[in-house]
C-alpha positions as CSV (number, residue, x, y, z in Angstrom):
1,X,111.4,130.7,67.8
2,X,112.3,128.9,71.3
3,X,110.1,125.9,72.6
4,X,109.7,125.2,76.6
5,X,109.2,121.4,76.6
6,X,108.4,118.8,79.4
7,X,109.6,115.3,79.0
8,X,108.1,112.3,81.0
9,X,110.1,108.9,82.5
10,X,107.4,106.8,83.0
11,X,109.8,103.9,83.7
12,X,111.3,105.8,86.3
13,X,108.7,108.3,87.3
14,X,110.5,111.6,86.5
15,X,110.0,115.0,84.7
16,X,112.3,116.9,82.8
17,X,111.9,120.6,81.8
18,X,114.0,122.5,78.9
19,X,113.8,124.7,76.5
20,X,115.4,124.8,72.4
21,X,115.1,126.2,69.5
22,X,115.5,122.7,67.7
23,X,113.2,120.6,69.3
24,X,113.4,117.4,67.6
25,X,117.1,117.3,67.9
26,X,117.0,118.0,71.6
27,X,114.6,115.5,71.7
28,X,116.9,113.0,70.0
29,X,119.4,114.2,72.3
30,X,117.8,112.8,75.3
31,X,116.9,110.0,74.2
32,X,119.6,108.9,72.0
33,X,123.2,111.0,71.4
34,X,123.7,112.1,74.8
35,X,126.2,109.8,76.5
36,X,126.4,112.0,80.1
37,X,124.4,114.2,82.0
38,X,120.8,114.0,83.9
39,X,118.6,112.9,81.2
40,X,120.6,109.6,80.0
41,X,120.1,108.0,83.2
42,X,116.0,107.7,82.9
43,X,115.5,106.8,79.0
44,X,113.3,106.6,77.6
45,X,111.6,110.3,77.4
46,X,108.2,111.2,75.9
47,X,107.2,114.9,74.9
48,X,104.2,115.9,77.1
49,X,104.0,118.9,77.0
50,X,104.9,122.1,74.8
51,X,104.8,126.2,74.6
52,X,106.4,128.4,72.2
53,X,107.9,131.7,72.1
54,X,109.5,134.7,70.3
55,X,112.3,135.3,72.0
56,X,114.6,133.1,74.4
57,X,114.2,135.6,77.3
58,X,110.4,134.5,77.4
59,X,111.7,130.7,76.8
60,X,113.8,131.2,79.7
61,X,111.6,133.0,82.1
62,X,108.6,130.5,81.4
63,X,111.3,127.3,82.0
64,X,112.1,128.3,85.4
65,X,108.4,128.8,86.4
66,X,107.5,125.6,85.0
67,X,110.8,124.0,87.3
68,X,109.0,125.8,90.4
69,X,106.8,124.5,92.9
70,X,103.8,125.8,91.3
71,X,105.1,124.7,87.8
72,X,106.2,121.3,88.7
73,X,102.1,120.9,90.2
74,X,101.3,121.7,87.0
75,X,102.9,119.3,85.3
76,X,102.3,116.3,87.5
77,X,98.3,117.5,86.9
78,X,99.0,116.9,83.6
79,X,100.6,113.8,84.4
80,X,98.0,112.2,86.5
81,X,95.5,113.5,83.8
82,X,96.6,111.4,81.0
């Protein structure tokens, strides 16, 4: 099983979208392991949002809608809506 996930800065006001099959290592990965790349610069990250699939193909397909502009409405909806 692969999970699309959306993380949320609120200390700096950004989104980040991904997709595993280990989600609570990635998870920890963000927020704690990683010592380059995008995601260490805005820590803290909270999970906000979450979709599962069967194969990675689907995973894959559904992470680059959700990092278009459509997508990335979306998430700031559910963003605001919180």
């Amino acid at each position: 099983m692969f999970t699309v996930y959306v993380l949320y800065s609120r200390e700096h006001n950004k989104i980040y979208v991904g997709y595993t099959s280990d989600l609570n290592s990635r998870l920890d990965s963000h927020n704690i392991y990683s010592t380059k790349g995008y995601t260490v610069k805005y820590r803290p990250w909270i999970l906000i949002h979450q979709e599962h699939f069967d194969t990675k193909r689907e995973a894959t397909m559904r992470e680059k809608q959700l990092k278009s502009a459509k997508g990335r409405e979306f998430i700031w909806r559910l963003i605001d809506n919180n």
